[in-house]
Backbone as a chain_set.jsonl record, in Angstrom:
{"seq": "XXXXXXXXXXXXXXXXXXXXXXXXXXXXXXXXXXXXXXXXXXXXXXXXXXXXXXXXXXXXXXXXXXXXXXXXXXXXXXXXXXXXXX", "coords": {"N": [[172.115, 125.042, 82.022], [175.14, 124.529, 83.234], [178.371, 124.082, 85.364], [181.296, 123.193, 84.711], [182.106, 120.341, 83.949], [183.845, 117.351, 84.944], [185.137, 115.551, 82.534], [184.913, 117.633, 80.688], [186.953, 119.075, 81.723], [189.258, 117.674, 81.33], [189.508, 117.421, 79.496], [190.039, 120.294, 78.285], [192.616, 120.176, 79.553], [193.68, 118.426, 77.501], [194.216, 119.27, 75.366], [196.564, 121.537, 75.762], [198.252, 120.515, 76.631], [198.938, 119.669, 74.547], [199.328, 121.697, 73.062], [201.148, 123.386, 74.507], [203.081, 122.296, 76.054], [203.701, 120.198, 78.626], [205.364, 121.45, 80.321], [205.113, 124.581, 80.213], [202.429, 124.379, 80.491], [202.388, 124.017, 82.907], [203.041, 125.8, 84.838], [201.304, 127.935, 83.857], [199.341, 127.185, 85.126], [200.282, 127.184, 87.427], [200.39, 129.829, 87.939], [197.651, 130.806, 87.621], [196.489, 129.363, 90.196], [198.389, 130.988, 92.256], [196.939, 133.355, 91.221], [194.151, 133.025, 91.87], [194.328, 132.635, 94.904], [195.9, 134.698, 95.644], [193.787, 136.871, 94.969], [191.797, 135.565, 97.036], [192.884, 136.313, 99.393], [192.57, 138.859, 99.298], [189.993, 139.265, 99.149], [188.966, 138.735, 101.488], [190.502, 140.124, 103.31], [188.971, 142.362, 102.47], [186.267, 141.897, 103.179], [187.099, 141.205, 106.086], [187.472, 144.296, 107.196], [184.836, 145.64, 106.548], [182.472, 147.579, 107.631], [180.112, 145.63, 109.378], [178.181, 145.897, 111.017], [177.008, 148.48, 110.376], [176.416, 148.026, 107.655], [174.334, 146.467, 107.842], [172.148, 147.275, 108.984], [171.688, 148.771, 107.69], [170.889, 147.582, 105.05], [168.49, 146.815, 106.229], [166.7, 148.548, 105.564], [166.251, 148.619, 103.158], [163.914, 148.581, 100.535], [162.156, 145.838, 100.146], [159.754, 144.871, 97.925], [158.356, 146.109, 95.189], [155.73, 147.467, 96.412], [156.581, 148.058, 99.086], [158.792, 150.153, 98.833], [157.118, 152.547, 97.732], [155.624, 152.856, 99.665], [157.348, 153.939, 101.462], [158.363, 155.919, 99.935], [156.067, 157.674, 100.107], [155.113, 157.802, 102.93], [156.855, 159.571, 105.302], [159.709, 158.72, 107.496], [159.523, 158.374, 110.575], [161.506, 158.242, 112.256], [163.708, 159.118, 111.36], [162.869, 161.672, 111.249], [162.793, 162.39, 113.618], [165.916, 162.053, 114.459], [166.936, 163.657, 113.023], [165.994, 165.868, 114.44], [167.378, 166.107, 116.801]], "CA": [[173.446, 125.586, 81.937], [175.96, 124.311, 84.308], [179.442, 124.502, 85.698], [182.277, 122.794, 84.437], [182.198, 118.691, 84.161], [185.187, 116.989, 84.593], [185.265, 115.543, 81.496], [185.273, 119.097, 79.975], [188.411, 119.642, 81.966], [190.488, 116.294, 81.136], [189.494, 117.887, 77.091], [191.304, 121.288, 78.248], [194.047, 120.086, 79.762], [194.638, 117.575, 76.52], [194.626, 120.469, 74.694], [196.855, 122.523, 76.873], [199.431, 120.057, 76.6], [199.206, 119.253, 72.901], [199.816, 123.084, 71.789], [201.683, 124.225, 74.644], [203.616, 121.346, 76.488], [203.943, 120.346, 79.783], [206.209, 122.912, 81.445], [203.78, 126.125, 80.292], [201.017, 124.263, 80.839], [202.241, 123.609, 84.5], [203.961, 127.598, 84.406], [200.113, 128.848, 83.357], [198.515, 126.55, 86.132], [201.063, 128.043, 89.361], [200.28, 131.915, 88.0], [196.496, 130.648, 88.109], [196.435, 129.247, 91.805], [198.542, 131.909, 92.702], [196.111, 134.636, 91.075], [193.529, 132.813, 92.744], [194.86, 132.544, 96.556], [196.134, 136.559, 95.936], [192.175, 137.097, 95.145], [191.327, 135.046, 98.094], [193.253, 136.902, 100.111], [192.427, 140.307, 99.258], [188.561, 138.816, 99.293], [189.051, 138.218, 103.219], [190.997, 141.279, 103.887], [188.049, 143.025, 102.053], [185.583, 141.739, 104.796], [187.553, 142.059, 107.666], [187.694, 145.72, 107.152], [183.565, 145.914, 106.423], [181.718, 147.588, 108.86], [179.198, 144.956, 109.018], [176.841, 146.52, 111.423], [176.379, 149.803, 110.021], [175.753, 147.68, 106.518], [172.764, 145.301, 108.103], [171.473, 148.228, 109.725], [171.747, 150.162, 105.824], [170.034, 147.029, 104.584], [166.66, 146.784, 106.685], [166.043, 149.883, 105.144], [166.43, 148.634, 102.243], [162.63, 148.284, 100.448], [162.426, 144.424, 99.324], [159.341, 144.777, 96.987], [157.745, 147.544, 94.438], [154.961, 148.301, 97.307], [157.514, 148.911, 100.232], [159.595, 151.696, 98.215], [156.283, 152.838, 97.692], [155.424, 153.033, 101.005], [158.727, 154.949, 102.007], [158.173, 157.251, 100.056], [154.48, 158.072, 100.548], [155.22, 157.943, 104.288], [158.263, 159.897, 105.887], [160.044, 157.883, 108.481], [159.218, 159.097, 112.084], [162.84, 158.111, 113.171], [164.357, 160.216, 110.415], [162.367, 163.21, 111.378], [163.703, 162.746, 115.346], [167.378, 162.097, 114.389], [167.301, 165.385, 112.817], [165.548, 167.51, 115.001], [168.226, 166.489, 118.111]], "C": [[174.156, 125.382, 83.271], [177.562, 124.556, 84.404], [180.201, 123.618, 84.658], [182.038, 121.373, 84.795], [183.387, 118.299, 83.882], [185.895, 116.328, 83.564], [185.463, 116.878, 80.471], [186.863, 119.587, 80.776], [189.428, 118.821, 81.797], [190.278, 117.247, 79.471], [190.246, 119.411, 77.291], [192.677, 121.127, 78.215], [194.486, 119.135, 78.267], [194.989, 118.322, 75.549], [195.559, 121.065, 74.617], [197.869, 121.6, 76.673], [199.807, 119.991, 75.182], [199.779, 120.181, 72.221], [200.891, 124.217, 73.164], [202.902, 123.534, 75.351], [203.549, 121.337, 77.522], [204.22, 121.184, 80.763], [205.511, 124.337, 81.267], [203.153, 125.684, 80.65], [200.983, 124.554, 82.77], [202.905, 125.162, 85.283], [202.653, 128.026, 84.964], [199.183, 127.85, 84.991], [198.925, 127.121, 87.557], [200.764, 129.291, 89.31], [198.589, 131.521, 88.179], [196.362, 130.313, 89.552], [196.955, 130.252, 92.125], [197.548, 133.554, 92.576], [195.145, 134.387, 92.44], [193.344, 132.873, 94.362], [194.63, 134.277, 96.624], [194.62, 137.389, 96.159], [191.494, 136.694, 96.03], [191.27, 136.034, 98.997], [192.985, 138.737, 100.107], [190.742, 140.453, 99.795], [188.262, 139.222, 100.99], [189.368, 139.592, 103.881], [189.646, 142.394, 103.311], [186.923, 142.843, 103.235], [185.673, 141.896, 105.736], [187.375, 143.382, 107.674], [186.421, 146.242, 106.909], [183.32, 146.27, 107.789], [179.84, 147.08, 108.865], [177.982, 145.211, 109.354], [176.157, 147.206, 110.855], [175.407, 148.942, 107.978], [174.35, 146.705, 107.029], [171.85, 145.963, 108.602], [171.024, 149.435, 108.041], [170.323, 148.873, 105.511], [168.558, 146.644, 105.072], [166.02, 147.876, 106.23], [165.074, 149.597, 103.557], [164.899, 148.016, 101.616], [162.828, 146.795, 99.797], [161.018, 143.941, 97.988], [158.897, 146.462, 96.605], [156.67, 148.599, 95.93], [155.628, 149.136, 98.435], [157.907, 150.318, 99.916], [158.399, 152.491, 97.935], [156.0, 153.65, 98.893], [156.529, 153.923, 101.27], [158.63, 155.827, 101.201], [156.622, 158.413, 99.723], [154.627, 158.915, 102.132], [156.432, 158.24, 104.705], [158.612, 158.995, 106.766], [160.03, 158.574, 109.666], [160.876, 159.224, 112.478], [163.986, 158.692, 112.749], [164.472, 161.361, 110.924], [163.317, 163.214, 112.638], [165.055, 162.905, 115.18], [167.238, 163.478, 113.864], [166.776, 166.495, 113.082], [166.765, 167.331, 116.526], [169.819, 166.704, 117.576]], "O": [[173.809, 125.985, 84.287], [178.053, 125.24, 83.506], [179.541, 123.343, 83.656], [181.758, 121.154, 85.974], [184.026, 118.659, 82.893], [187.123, 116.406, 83.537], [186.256, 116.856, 79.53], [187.676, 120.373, 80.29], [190.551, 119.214, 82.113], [191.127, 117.503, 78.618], [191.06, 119.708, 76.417], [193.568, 121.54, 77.472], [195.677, 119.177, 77.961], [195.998, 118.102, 74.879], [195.838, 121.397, 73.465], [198.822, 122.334, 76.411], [200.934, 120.259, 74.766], [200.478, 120.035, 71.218], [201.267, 125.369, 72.95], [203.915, 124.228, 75.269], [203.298, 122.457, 77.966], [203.577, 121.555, 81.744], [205.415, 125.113, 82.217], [202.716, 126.341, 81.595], [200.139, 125.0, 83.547], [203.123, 125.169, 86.494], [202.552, 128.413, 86.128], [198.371, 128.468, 85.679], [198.199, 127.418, 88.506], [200.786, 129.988, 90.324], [198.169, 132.133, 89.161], [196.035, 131.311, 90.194], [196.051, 131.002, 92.491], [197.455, 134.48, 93.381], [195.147, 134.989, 93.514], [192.275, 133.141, 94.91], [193.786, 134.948, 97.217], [194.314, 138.183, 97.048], [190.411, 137.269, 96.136], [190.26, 136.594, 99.423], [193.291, 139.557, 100.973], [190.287, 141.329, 100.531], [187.372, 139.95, 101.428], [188.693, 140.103, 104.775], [189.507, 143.364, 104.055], [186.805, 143.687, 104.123], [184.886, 142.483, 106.478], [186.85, 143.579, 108.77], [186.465, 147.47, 106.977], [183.689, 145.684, 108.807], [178.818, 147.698, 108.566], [176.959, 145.026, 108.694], [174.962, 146.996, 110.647], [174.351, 149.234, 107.416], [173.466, 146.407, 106.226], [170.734, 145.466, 108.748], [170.335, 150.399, 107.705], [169.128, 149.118, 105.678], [167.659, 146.238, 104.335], [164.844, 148.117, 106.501], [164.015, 149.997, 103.072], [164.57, 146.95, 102.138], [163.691, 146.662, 98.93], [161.158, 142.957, 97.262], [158.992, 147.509, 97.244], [156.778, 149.771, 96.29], [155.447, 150.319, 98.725], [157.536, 151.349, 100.477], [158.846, 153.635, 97.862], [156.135, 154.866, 99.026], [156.082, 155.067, 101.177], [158.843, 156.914, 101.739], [156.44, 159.536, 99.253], [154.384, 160.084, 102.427], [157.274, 157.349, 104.59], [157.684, 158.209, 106.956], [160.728, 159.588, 109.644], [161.354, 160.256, 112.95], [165.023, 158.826, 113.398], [165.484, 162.035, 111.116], [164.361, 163.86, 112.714], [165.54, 163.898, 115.724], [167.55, 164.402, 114.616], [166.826, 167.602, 112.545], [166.973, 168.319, 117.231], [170.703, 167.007, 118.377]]}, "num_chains": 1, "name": "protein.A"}
């Protein structure tokens, strides 16, 4: 199962012209790029505004197989206990 072959997109667009004509088709294609870009752009502004540290510092926590999570919670975390005794 793959993406999109460009032959599958020359058979949309012949479509796309046949039932809707030119000028929608090319209408429905500028509100698509434009969605797209607007989604770009919100994408970007979504990252900038991450606080990336505090998330890479969330994710080492984070157990990566069945045994780890295991482990965490068998075994308290020493560095847990200290942060909340000062």
């Amino acid at each position: 199962m793959g993406g999109f072959h460009i032959l599958d997109l020359v058979v949309i667009v012949v479509i796309g012209l046949a039932l809707l004509g030119p000028k929608a088709l090319q209408s429905i294609a500028r509100s698509a790029g434009k969605g797209v870009g607007q989604a770009k752009a919100a994408k970007d502004k979504l990252m900038a505004e991450l606080p990336l540290e505090e998330l890479s510092k969330v994710a080492q926590k984070v157990p990566t197989n069945p045994q780890q999570a295991i482990q965490m919670l068998i075994t308290p975390e020493k560095k847990e206990q200290e942060n909340n005794d000062t």
